[in-house]
Residue, then its C-alpha position, 0 to 999 in steps of 0.5 A: x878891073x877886079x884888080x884895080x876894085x880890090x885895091x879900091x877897097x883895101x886903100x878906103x879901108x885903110x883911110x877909115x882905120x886911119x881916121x878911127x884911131x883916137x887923138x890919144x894914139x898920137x905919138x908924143x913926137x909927133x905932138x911936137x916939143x914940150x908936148x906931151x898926149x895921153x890920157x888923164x889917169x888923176x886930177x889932185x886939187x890940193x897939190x895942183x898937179x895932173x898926172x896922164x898916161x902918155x900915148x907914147x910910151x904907157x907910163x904915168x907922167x905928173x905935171x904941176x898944173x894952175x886951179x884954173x888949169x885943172x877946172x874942167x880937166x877930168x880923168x879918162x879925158x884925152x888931153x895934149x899938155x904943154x909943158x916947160x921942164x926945170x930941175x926935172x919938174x914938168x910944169x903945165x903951160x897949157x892943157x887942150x882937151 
């Protein structure tokens, strides 16, 4: 029976770690393809681009972005970012927060 309570307690609270860990933390092959997840490090509204640091893999990436699509991006918020690549240049399809 003490058995069966430890084990009880060890599996709760490996679902609450689970449960904890921030969306940012996903991988971004998880995210699924022309997908990337981080966290915005800068917003430029001149050049229209955004530029996360990716969950996966620590490193900034930039993305040509639309005014409308930047509106209410902010840096330090977490983010999933559609893209298409073309000539090595990631453009944003869309930006869920």
């Amino acid at each position: 029976m003490r058995r069966l309570v430890t084990h009880t307690i060890v599996a709760g609270s490996i679902a609450v770690l689970v449960v904890a860990v921030p969306s940012s933390a996903l991988a971004c092959k998880n995210a699924g393809a022309f997908k990337h997840v981080g966290v915005v490090a800068a917003v430029d509204t001149k050049a229209l681009t955004v530029t996360i640091n990716d969950a996966e893999s620590g490193e900034p990436i930039t993305f040509v972005a639309t005014a409308q699509q930047l509106k209410d991006i902010k840096p330090g918020a977490e983010v999933m970012i559609g893209f298409t690549e073309k000539n090595g240049k990631l453009t944003a399809v869309h930006i869920q927060s």
